[in-house]
C-alpha positions as protocol buffer text, in pm:
chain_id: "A"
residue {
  index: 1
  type: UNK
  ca { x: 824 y: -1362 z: 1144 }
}
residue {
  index: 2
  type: UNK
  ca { x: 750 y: -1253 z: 1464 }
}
residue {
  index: 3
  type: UNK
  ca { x: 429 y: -1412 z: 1681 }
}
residue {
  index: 4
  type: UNK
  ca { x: 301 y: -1024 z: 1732 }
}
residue {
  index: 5
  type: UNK
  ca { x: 347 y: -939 z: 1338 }
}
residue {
  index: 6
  type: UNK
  ca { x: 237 y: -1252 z: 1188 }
}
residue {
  index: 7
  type: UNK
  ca { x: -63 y: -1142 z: 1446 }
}
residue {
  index: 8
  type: UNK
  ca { x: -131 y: -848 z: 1335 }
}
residue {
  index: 9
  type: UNK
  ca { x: -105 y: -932 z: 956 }
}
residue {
  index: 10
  type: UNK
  ca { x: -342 y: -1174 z: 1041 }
}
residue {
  index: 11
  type: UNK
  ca { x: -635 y: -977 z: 1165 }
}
residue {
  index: 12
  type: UNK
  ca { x: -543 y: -703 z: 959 }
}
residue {
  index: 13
  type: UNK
  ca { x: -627 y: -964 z: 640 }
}
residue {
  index: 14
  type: UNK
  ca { x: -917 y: -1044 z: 793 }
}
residue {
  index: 15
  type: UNK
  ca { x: -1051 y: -716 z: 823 }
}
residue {
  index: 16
  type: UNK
  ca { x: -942 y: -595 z: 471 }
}
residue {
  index: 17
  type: UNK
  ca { x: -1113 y: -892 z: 319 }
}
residue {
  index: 18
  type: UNK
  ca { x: -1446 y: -795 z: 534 }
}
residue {
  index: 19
  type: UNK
  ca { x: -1409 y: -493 z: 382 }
}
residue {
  index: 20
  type: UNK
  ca { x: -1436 y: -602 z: 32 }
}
residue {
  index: 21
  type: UNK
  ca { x: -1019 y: -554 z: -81 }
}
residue {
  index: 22
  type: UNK
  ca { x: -885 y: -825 z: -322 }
}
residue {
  index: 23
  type: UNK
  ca { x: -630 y: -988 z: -79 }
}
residue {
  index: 24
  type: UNK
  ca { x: -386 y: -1191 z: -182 }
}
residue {
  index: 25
  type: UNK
  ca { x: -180 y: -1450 z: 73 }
}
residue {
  index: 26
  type: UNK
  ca { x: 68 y: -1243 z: 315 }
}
residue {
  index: 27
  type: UNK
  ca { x: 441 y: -1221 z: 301 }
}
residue {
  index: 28
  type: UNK
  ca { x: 688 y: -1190 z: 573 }
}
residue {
  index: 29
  type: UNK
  ca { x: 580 y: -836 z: 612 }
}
residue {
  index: 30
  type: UNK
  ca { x: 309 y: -756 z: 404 }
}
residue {
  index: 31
  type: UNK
  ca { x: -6 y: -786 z: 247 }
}
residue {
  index: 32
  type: UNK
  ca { x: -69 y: -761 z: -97 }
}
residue {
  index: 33
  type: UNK
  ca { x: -366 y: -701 z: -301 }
}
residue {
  index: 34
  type: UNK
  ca { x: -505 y: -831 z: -608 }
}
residue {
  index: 35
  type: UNK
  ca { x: -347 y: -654 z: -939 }
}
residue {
  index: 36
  type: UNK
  ca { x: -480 y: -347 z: -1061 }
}
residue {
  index: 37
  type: UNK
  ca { x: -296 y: -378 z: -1436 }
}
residue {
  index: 38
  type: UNK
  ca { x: -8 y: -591 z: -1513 }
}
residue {
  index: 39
  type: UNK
  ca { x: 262 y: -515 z: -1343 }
}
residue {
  index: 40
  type: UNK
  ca { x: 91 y: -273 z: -1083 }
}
residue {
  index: 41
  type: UNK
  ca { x: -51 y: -369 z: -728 }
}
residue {
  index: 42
  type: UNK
  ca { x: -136 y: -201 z: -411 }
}
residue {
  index: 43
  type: UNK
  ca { x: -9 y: -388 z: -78 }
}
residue {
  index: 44
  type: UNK
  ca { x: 21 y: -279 z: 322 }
}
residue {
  index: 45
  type: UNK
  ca { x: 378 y: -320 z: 432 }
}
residue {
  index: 46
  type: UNK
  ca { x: 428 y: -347 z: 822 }
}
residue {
  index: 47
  type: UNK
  ca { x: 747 y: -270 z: 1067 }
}
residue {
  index: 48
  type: UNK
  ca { x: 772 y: -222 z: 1426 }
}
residue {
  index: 49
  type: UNK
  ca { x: 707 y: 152 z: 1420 }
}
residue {
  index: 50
  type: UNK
  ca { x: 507 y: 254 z: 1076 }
}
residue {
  index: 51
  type: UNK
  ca { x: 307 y: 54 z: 819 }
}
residue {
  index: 52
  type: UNK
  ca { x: 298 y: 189 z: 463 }
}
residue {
  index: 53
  type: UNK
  ca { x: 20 y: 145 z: 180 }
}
residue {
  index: 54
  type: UNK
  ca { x: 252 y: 108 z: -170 }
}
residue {
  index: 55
  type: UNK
  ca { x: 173 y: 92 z: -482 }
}
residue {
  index: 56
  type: UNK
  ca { x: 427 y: -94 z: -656 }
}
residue {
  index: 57
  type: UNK
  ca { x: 478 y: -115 z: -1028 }
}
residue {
  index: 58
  type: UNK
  ca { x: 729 y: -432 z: -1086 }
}
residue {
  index: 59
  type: UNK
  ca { x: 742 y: -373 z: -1433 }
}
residue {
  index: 60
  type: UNK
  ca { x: 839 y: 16 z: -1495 }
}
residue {
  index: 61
  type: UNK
  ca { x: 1209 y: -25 z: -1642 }
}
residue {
  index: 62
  type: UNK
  ca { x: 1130 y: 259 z: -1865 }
}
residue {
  index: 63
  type: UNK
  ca { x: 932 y: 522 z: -1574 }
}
residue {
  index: 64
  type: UNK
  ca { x: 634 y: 541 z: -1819 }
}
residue {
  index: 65
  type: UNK
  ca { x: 434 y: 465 z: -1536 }
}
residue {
  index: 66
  type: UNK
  ca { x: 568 y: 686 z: -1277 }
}
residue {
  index: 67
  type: UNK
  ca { x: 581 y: 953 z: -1489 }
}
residue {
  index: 68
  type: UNK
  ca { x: 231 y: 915 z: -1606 }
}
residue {
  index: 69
  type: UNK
  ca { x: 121 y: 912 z: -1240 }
}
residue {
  index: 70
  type: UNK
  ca { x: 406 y: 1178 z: -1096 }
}
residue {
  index: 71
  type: UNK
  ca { x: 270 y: 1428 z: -1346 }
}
residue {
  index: 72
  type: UNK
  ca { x: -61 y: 1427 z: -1183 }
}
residue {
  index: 73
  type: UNK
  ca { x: 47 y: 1394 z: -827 }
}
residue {
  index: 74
  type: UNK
  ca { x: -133 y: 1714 z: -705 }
}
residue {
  index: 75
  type: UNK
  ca { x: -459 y: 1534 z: -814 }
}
residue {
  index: 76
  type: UNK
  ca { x: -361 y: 1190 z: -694 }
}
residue {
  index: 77
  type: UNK
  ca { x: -232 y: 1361 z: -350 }
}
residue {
  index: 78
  type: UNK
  ca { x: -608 y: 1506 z: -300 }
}
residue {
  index: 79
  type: UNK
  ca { x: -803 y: 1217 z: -396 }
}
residue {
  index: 80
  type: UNK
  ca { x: -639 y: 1029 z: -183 }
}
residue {
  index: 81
  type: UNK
  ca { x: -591 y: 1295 z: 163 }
}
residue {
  index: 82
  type: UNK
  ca { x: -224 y: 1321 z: 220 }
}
residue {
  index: 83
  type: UNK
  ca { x: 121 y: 1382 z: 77 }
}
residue {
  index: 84
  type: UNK
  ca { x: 250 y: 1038 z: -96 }
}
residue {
  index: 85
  type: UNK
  ca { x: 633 y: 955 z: -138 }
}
residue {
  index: 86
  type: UNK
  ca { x: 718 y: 880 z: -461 }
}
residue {
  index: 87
  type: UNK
  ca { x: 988 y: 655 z: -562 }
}
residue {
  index: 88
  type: UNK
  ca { x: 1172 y: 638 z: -879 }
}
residue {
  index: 89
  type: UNK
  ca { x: 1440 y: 384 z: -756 }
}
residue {
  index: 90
  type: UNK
  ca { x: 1697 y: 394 z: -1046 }
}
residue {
  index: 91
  type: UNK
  ca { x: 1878 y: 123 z: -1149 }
}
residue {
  index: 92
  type: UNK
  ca { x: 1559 y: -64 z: -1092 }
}
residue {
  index: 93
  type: UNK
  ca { x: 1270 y: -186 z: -1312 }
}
residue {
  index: 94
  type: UNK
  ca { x: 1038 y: -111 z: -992 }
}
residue {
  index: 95
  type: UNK
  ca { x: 847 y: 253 z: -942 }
}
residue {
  index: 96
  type: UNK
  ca { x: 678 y: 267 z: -578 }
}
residue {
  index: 97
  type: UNK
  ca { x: 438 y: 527 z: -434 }
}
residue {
  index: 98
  type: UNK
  ca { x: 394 y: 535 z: -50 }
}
residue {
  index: 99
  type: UNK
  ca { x: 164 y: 614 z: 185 }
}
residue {
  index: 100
  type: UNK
  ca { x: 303 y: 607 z: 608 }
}
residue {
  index: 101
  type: UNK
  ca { x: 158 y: 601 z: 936 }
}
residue {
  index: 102
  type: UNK
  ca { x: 392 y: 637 z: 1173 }
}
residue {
  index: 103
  type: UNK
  ca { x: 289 y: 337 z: 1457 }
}
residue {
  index: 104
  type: UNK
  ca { x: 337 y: -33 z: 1356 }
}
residue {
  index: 105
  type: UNK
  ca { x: 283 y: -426 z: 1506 }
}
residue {
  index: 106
  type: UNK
  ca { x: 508 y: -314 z: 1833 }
}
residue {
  index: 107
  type: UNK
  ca { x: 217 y: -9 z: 1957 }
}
residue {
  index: 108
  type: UNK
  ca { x: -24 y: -116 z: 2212 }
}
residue {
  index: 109
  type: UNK
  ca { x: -270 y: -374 z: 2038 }
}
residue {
  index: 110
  type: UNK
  ca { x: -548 y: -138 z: 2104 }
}
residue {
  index: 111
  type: UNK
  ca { x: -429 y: 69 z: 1859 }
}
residue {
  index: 112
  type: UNK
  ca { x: -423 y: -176 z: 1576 }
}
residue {
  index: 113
  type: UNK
  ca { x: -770 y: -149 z: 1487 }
}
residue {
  index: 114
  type: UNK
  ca { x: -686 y: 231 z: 1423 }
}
residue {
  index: 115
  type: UNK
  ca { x: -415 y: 140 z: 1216 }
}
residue {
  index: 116
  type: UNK
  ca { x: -609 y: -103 z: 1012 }
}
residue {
  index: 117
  type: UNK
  ca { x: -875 y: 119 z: 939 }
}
residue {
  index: 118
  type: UNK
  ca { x: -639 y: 388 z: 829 }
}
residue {
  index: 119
  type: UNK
  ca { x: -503 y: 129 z: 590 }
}
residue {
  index: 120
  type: UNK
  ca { x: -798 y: 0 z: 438 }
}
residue {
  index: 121
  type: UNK
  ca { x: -931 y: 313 z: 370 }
}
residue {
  index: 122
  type: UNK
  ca { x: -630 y: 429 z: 232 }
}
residue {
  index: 123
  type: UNK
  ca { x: -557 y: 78 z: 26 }
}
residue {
  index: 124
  type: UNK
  ca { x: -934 y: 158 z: -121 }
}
residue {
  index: 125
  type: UNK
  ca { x: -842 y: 522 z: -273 }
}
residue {
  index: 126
  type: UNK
  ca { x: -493 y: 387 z: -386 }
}
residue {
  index: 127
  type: UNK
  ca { x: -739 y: 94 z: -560 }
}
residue {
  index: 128
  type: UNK
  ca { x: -967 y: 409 z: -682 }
}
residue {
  index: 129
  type: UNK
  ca { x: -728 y: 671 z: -791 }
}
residue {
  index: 130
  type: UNK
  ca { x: -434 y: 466 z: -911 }
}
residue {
  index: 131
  type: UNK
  ca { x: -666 y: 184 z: -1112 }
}
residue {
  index: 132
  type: UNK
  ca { x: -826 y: 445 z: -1306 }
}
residue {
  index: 133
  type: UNK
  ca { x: -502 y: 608 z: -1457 }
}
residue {
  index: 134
  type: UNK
  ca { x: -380 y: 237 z: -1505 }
}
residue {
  index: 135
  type: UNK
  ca { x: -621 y: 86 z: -1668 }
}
């Protein structure tokens, strides 16, 4: 891991735990949260050039989940203010749905705080909108 990513995770999981998000230790690349069924969590992944807020369902072999969710997308896409990709990934027992801002750990540092707002706020309606139709 790199000194400026393993930096910016770093006050990024400071922040989101200030902010009242279940965080859970960081990866290489990412910060995970606390999950909100079995199976199902919400995490910030982080590149050079974009972060992402995912939801990730690890345990969706048979799409009931992403199907359940994809067939309310319009609803899910406004509660949450802004398109979403969603991501089947067959010949996989994992279902994602992603969130991007396009500016990572290599833009100026005094844009990270930007960055890290956009991504609580957004983990925080992910937590909201996805938790409820899990639970």
């Amino acid at each position: 891991m790199s000194n400026e990513l393993e930096r910016y995770l770093s006050v990024f999981t400071a922040k989101a735990t200030e902010a009242g998000l279940p965080v859970r230790n960081t990866g290489s690349n990412w910060c995970p949260l606390a999950p909100l069924t079995k199976g199902s969590h919400v995490s910030l992944s982080v590149a050079k050039n974009q972060i992402q807020v995912n939801l990730n369902n690890e345990d969706d072999a048979d799409r009931s989940k992403f199907e359940g969710l994809h067939a309310d997308r319009d609803t899910v896409e406004t509660e949450v203010g802004e398109g979403l990709t969603w991501e089947k990934k067959d010949g996989r027992k994992k279902t994602a749905v992603r969130a991007t801002f396009d500016a990572g750990y290599e833009a100026p540092v005094s844009t990270w705080s930007a960055q890290h707002d956009w991504a609580i706020a957004m983990m925080q309606r992910f937590q909201a909108s996805f938790g409820s139709r899990l639970a």
